[in-house]
C-alpha positions as a LaTeX table, in Angstrom:
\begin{tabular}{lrrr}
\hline
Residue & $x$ (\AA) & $y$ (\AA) & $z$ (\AA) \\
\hline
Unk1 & $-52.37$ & $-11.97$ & $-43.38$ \\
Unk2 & $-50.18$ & $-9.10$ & $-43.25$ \\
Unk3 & $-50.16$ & $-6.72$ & $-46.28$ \\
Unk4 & $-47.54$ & $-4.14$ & $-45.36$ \\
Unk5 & $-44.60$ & $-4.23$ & $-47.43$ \\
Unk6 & $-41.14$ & $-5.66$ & $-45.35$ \\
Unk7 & $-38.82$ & $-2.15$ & $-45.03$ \\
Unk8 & $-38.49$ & 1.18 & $-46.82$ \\
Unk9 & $-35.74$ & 4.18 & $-47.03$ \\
Unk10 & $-37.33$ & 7.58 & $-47.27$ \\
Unk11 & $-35.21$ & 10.27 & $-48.36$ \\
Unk12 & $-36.81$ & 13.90 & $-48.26$ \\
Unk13 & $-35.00$ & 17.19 & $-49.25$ \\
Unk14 & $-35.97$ & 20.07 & $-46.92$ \\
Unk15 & $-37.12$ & 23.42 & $-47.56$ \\
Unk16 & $-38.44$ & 26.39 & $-46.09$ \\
Unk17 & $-42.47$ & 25.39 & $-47.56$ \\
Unk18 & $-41.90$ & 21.68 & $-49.23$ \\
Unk19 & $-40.51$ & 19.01 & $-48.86$ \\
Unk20 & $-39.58$ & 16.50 & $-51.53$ \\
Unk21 & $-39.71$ & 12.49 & $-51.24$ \\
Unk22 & $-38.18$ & 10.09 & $-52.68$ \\
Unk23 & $-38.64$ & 6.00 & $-51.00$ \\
Unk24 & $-36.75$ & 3.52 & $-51.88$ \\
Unk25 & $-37.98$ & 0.04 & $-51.69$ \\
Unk26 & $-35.69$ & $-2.69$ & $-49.32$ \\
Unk27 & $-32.74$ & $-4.32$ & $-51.72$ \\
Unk28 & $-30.10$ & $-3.87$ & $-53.84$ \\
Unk29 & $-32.60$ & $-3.80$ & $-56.95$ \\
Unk30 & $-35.20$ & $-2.15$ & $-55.14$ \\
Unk31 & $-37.59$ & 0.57 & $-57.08$ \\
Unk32 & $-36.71$ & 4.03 & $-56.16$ \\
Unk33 & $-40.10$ & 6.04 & $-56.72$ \\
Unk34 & $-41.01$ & 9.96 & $-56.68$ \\
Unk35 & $-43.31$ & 10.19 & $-53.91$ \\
Unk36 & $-44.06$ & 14.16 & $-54.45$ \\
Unk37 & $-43.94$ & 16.93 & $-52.34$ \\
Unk38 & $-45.26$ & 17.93 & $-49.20$ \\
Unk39 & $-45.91$ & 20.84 & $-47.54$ \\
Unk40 & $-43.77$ & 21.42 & $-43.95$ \\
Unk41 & $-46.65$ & 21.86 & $-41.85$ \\
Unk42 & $-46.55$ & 19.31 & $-39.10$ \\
Unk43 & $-50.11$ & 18.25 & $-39.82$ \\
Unk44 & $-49.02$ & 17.64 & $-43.21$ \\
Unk45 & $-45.92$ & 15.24 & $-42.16$ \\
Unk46 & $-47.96$ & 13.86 & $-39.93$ \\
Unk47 & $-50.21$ & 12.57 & $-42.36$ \\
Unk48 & $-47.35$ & 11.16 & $-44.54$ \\
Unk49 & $-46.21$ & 9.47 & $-41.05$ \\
Unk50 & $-49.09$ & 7.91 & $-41.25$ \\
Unk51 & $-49.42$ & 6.63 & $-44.80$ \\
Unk52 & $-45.70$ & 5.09 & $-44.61$ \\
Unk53 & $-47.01$ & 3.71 & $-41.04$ \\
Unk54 & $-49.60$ & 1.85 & $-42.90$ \\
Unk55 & $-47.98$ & 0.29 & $-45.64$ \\
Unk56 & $-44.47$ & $-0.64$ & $-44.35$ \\
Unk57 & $-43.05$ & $-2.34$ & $-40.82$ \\
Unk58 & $-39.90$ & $-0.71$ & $-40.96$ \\
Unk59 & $-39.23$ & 2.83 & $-41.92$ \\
Unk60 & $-36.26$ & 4.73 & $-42.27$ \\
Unk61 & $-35.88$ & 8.67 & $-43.13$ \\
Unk62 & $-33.46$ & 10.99 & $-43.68$ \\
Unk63 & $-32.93$ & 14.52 & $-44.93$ \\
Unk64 & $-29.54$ & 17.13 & $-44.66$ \\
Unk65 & $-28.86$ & 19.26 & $-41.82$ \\
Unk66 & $-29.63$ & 22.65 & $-42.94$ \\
Unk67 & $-31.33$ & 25.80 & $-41.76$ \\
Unk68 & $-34.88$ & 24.20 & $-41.23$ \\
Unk69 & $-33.38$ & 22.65 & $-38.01$ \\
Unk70 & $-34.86$ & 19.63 & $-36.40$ \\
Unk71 & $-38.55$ & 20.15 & $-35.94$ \\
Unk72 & $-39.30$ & 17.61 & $-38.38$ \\
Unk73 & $-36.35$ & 15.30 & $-37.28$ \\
Unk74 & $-38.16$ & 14.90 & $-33.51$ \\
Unk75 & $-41.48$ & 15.14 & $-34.81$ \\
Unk76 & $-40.43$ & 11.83 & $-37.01$ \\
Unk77 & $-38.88$ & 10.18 & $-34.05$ \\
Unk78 & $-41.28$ & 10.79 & $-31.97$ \\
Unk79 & $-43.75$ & 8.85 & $-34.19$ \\
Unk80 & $-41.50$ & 5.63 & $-33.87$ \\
Unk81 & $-39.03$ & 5.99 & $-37.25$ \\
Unk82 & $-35.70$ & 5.96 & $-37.75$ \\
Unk83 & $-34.48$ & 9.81 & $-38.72$ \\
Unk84 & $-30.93$ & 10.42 & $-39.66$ \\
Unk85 & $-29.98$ & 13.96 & $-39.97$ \\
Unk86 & $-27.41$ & 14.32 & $-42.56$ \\
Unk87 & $-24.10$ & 16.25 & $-42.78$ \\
Unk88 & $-24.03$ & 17.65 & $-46.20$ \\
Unk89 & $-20.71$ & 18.27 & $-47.25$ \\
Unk90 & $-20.01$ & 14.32 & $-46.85$ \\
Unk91 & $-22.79$ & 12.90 & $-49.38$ \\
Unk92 & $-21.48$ & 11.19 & $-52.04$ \\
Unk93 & $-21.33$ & 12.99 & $-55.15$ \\
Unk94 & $-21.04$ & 11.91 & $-58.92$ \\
Unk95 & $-18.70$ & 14.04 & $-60.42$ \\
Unk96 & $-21.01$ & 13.79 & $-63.75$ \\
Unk97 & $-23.65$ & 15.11 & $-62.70$ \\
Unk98 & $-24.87$ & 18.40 & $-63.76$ \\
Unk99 & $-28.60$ & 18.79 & $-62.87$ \\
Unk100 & $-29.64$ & 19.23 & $-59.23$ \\
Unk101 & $-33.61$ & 19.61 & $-58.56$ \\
Unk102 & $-35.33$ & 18.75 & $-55.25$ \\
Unk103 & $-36.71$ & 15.53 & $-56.85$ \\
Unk104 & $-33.10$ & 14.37 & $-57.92$ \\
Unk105 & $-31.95$ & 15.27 & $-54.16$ \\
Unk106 & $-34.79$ & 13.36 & $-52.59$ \\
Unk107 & $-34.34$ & 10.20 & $-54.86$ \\
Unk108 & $-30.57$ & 10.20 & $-54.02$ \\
Unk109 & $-30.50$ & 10.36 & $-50.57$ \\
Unk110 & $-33.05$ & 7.49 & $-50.29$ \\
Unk111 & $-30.85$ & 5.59 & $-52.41$ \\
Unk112 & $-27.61$ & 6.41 & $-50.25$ \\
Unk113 & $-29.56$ & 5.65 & $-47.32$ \\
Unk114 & $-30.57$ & 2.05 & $-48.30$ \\
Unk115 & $-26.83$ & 1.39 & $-49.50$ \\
Unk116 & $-25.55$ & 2.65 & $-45.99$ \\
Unk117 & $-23.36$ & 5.67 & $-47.67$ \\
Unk118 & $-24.80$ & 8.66 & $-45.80$ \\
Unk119 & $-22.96$ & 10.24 & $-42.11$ \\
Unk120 & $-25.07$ & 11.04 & $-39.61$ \\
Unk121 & $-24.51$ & 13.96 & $-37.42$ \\
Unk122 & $-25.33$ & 14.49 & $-33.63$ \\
Unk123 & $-28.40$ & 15.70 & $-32.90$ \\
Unk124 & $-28.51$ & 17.95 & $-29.76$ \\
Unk125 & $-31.95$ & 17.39 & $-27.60$ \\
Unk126 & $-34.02$ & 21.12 & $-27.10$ \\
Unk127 & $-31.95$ & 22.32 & $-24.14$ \\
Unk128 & $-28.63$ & 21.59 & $-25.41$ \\
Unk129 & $-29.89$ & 23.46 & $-28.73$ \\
Unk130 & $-31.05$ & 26.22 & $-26.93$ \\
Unk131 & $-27.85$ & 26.64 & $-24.93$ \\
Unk132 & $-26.10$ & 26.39 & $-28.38$ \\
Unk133 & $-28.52$ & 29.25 & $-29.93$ \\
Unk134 & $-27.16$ & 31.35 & $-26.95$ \\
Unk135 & $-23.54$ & 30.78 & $-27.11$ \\
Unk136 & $-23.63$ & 31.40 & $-30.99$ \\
Unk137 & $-25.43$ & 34.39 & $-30.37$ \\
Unk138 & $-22.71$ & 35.35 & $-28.12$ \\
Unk139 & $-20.70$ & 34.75 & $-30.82$ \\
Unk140 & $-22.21$ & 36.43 & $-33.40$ \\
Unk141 & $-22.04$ & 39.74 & $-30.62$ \\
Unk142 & $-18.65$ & 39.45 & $-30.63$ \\
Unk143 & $-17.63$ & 39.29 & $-33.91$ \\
Unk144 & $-19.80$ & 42.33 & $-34.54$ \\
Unk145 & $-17.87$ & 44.07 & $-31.51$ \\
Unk146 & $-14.59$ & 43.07 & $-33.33$ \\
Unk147 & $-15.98$ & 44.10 & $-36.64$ \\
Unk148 & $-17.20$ & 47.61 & $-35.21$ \\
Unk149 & $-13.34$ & 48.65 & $-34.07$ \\
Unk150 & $-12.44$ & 47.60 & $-37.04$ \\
Unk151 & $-13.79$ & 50.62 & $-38.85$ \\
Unk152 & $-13.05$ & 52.99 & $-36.53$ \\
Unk153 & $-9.15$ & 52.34 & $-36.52$ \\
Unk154 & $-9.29$ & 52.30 & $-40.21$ \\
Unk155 & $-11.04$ & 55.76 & $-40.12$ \\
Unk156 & $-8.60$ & 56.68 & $-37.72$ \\
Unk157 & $-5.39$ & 55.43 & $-39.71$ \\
Unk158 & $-7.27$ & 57.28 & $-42.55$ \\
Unk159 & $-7.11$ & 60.17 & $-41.09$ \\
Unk160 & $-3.31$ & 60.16 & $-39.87$ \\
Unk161 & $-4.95$ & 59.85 & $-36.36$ \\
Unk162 & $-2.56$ & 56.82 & $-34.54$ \\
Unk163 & $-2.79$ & 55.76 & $-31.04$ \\
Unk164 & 0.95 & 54.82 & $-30.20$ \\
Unk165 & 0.55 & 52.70 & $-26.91$ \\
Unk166 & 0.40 & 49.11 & $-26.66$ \\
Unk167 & $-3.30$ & 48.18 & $-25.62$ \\
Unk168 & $-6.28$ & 49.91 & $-26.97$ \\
Unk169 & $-9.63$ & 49.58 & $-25.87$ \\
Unk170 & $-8.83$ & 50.37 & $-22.46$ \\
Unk171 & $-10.25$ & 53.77 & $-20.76$ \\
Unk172 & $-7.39$ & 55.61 & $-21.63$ \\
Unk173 & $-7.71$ & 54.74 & $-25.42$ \\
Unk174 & $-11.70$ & 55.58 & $-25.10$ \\
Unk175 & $-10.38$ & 59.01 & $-23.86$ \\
Unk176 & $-8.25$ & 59.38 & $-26.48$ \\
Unk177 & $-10.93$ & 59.17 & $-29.00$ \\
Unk178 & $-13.43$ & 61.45 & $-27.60$ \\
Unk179 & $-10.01$ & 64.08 & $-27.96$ \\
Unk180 & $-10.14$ & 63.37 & $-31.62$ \\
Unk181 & $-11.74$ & 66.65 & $-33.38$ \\
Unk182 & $-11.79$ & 67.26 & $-37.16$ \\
Unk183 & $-12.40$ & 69.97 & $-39.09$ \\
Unk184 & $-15.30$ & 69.12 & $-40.86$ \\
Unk185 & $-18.55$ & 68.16 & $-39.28$ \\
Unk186 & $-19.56$ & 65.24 & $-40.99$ \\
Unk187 & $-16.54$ & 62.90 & $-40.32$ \\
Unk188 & $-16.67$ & 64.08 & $-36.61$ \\
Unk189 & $-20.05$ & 62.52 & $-36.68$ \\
Unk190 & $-19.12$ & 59.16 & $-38.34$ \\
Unk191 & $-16.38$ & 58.74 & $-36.08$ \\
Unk192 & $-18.91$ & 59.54 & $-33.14$ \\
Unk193 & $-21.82$ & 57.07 & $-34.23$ \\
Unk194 & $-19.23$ & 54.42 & $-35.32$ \\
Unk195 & $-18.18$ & 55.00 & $-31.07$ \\
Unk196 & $-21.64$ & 54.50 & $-30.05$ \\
Unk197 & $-22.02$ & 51.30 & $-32.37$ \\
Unk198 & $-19.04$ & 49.67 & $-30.49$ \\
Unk199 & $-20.53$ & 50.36 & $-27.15$ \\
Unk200 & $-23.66$ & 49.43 & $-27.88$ \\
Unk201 & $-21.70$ & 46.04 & $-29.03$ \\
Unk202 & $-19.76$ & 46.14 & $-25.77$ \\
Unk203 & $-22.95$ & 46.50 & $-23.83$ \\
Unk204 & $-24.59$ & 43.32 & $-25.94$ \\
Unk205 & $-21.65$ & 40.81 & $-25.20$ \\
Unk206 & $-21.98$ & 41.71 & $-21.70$ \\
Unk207 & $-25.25$ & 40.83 & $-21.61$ \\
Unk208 & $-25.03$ & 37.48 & $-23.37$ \\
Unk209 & $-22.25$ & 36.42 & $-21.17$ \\
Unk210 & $-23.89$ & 37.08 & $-17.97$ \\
Unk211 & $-26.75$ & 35.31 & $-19.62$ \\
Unk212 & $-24.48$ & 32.46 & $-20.45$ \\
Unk213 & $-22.35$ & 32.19 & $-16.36$ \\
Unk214 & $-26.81$ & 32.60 & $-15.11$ \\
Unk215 & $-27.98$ & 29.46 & $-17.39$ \\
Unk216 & $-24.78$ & 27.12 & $-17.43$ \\
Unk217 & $-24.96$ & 26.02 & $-13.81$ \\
Unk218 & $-28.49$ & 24.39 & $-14.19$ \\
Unk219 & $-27.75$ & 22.60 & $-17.80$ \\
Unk220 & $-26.75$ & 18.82 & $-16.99$ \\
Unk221 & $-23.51$ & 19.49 & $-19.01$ \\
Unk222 & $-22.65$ & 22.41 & $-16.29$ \\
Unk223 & $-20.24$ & 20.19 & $-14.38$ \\
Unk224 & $-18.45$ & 19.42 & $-17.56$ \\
Unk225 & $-17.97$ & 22.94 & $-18.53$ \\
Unk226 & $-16.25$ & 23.69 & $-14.89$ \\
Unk227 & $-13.89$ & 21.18 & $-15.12$ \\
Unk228 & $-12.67$ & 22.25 & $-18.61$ \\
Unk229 & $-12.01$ & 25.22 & $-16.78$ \\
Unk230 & $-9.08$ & 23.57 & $-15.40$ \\
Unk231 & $-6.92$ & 23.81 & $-18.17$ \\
Unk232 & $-5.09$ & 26.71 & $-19.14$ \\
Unk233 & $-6.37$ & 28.87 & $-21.96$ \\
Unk234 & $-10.18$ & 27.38 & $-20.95$ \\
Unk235 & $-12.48$ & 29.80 & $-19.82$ \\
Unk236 & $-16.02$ & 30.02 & $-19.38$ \\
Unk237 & $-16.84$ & 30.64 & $-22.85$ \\
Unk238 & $-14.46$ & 28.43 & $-24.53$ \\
Unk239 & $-15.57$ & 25.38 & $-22.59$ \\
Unk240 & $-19.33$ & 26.18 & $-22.62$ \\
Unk241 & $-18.88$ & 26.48 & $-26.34$ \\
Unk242 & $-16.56$ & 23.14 & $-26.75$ \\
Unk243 & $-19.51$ & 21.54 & $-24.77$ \\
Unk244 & $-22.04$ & 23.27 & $-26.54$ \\
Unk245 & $-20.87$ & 22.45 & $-30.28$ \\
Unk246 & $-19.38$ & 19.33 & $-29.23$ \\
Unk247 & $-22.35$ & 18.07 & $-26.93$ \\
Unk248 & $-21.74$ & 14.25 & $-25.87$ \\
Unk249 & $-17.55$ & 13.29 & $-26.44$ \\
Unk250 & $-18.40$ & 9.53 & $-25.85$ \\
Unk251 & $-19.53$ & 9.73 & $-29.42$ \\
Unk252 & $-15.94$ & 9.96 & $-30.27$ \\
Unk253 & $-14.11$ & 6.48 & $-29.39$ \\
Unk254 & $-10.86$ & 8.21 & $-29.35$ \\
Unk255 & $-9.38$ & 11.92 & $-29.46$ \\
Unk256 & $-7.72$ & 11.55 & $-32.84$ \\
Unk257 & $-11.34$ & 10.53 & $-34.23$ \\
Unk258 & $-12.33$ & 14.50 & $-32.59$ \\
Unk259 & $-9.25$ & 16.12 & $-33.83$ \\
Unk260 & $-10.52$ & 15.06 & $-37.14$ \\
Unk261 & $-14.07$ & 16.15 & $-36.55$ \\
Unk262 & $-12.71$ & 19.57 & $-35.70$ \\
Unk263 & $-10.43$ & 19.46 & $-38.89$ \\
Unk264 & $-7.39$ & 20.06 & $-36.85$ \\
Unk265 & $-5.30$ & 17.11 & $-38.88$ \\
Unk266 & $-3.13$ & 17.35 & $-41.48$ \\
Unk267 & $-4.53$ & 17.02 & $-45.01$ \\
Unk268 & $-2.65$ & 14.31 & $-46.83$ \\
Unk269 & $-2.71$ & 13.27 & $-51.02$ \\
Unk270 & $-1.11$ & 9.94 & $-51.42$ \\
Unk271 & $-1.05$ & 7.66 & $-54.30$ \\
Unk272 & 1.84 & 4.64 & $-55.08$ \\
Unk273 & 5.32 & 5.51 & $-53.57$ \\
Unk274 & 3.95 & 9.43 & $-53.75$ \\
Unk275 & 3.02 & 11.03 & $-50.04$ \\
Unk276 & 1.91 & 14.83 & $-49.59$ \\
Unk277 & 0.35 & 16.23 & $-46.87$ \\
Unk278 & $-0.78$ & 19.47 & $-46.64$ \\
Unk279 & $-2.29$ & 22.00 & $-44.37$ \\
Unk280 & $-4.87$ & 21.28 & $-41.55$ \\
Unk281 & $-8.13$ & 19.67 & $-43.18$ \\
Unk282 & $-10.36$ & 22.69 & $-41.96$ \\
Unk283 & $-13.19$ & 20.25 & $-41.74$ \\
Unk284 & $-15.94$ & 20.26 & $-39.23$ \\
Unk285 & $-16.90$ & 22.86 & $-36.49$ \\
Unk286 & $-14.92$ & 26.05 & $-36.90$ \\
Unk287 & $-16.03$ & 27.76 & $-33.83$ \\
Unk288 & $-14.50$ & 24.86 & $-31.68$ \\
Unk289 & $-11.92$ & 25.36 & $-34.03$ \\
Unk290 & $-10.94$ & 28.88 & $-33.68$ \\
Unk291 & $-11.30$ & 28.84 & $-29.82$ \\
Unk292 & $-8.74$ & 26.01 & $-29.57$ \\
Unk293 & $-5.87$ & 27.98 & $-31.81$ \\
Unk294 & $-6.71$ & 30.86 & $-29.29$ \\
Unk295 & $-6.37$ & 28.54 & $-25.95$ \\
Unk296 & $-3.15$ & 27.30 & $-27.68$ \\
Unk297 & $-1.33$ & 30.94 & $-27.78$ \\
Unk298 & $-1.44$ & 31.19 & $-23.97$ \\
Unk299 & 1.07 & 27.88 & $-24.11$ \\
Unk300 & 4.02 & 30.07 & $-24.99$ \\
Unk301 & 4.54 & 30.91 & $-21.74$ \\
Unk302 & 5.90 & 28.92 & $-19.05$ \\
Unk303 & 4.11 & 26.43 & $-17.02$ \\
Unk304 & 2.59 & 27.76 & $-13.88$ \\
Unk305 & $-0.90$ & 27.96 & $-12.05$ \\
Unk306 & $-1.97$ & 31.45 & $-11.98$ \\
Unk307 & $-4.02$ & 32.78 & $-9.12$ \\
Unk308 & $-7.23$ & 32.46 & $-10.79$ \\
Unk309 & $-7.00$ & 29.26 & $-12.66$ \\
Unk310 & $-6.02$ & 28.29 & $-8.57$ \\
Unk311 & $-9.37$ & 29.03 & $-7.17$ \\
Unk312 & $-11.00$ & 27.27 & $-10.22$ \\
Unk313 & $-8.52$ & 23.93 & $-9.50$ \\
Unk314 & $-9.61$ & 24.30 & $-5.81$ \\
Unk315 & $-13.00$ & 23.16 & $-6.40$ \\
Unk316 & $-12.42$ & 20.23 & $-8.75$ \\
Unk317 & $-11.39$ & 16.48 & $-7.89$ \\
Unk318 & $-7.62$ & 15.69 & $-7.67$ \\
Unk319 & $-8.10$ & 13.28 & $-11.27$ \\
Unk320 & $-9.28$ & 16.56 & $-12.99$ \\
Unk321 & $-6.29$ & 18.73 & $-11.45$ \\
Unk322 & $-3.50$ & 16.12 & $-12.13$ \\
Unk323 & $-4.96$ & 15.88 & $-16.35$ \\
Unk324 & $-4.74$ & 19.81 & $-16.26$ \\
Unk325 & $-1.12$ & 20.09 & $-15.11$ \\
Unk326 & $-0.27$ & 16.99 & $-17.55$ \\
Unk327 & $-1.79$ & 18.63 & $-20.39$ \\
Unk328 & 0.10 & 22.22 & $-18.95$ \\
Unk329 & 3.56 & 20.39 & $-18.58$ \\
Unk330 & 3.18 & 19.02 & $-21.81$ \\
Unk331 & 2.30 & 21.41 & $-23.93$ \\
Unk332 & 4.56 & 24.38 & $-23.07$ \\
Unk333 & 7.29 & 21.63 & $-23.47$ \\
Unk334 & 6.22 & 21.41 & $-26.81$ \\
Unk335 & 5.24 & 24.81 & $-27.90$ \\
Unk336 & 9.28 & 25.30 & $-26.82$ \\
Unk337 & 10.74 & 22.14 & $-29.10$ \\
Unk338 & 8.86 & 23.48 & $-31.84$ \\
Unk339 & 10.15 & 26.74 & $-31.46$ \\
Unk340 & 13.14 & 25.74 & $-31.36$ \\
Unk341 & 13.45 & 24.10 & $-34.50$ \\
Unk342 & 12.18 & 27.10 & $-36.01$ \\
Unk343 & 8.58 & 26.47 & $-36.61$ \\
Unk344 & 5.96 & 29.40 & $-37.47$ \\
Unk345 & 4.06 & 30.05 & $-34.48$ \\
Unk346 & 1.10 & 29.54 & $-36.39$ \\
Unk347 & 2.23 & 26.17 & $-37.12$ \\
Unk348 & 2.67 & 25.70 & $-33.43$ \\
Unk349 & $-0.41$ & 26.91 & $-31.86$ \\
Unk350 & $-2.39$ & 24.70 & $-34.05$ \\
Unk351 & $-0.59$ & 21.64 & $-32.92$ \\
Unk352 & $-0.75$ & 22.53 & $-29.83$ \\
Unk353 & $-4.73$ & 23.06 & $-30.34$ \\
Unk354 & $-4.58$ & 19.96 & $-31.60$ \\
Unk355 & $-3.21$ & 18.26 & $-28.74$ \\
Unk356 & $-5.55$ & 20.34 & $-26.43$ \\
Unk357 & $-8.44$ & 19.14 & $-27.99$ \\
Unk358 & $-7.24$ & 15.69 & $-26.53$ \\
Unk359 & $-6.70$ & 16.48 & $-23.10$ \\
Unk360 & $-10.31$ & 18.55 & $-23.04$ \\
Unk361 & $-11.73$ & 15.34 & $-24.21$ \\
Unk362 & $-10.60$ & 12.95 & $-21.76$ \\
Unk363 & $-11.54$ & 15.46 & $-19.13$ \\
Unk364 & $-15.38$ & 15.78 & $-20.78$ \\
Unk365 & $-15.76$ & 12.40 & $-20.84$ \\
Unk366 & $-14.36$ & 11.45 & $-17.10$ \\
Unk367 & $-17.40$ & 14.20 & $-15.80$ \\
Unk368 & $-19.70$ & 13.13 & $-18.52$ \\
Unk369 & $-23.33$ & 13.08 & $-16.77$ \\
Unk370 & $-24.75$ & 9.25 & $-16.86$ \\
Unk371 & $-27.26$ & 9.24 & $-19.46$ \\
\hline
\end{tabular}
């Protein structure tokens, strides 16, 4: 006779030492009980893998996506149960209530779980993470670079010192700066380690990207990121980061279902004969986000296939080539109508973003790798 109980739905809220757990027994009515906590050591889960192992046939877990990452979500699905990483900011809340512990967490999410109210997010296997980890680092380089010359042209508009041409950064703007003298010692030194700082940021993005063109060929996802390539305003990093963030596009059964995950959709309050809509949603991944409204800028100018995007077209099938100067055609066509009817350019580089997003996801999904 079998003793184990028929199905249960585990909900456990993650931190950096414990983890709480709540299970919730199969059914509507189904007891919700306080299981404790546990400590995040794997032997430790693996023990409590064991004990739900024992008593139940069918388990099912879940806990938020967070900075803990998802050690425990492929050590739990590698014992044979059902994980569900969850995205937080869509878990149903109850706008009464005012006390949040780890037990309350736990308790809720196993009750979520068992009524089928909880979203899922993607889950990225260890290579794709670790090509993530180095494209966000990359990232996180060159904001720092931006950040850095930042503060020296505001000490250098402080200061009355202004560099009239058109493009700074160059060589002739670094010689400019080492001209700059000032009378007293210490703010000649700020401006001098604040010069250092921003190569030394330089240097780092360098360093990442030629990490990033040394790795991507080899990742199964390599192909994809070259035929991105194809469009205009897609370069190396923006596609290896769409890819990257993004990771398998099949996910999404249509583009408007991505443009939504990437919050590039309007927002919209409606209610009787009442309709408002608002600003973009904002929702979802903002770095795929941001490099998509800076793609979009480069469709203000007319269509054409510059010399370099050329050699990048040259080594891609005629399908992929034909998309790209669809997607060209049609989106300077549009960046111009809405223009002309006297649209912000804001306004129209993230509808034409939003549109790109569409075009870079029938592309990802025609060189998709079988899986």
């Amino acid at each position: 006779m079998n003793s184990k109980e028929k199905a249960v739905f585990v909900g456990l809220d993650a931190s950096k030492a414990t983890l709480a757990v709540s299970v919730a027994d199969d059914g509507r009515d189904g007891e919700i009980r306080d299981w404790g906590a546990i400590s995040t050591a794997p032997s430790s889960v693996d023990r409590f893998l064991k004990k739900l192992a024992a008593r139940f046939d069918r388990v099912e877990i879940c806990y938020e996506a967070g900075p803990t990452g998802y050690g425990l979500y492929r050590q739990i699905t590698a014992f044979g149960f059902t994980c569900y990483v969850i995205a937080p900011s869509l878990i149903p809340v109850r706008p009464g209530e005012q006390i949040k512990t780890d037990r309350r967490d736990a308790e809720r999410l196993a009750r979520l779980l068992r009524a089928g109210e909880l979203t899922p997010i993607w889950v990225p296997d260890e290579t794709h993470e670790a090509m993530r980890d180095l494209v966000r680092a990359r990232d996180s380089a060159a904001q720092d670079q931006r950040h850095k010359r930042q503060l020296i042209s505001a000490f250098l508009l402080r200061h009355g010192r202004i560099y009239y041409r058109t493009k700074p950064w160059k060589m002739r703007y670094r010689r400019w700066l080492q001209r700059q003298s000032f009378d007293h010692p210490a703010q000649q030194i700020a401006l001098q380690e604040m010069v250092l700082a921003e190569r030394h940021a330089v240097e780092r993005v360098g360093r990442l990207t030629a990490c990033i063109e040394e790795l991507v060929p080899d990742w199964k996802l390599g192909p994809v990121v070259e035929a991105l390539q194809a469009l205009r305003g897609v370069a190396l990093i923006s596609a290896v980061t769409f890819m990257s963030e993004i990771g398998d596009v099949r996910r999404f059964e249509n583009p408007r279902k991505l443009m939504a995950y990437l919050g590039l959709v309007p927002s919209e309050y409606s209610t009787g004969q009442t309709t408002k809509r608002g600003g973009i949603t904002k929702a979802g991944n903002s770095r795929v986000r941001r490099t998509l409204v800076e793609g979009a800028w480069t469709y203000r100018f007319p269509s054409k296939i510059g010399e370099k995007k050329l050699y990048v077209l040259q080594k891609l099938p005629p399908e992929i080539q034909d998309i790209a100067w669809k997607a060209q055609s049609r989106l300077t066509a549009r960046y111009r109508r809405l223009s002309q009817r006297g649209k912000k350019k804001t306004v129209i580089t993230t509808a034409i973003a939003r549109e790109l997003s569409a075009f870079m996801w029938d592309i990802a999904r025609r060189t998709m790798p079988v899986s």
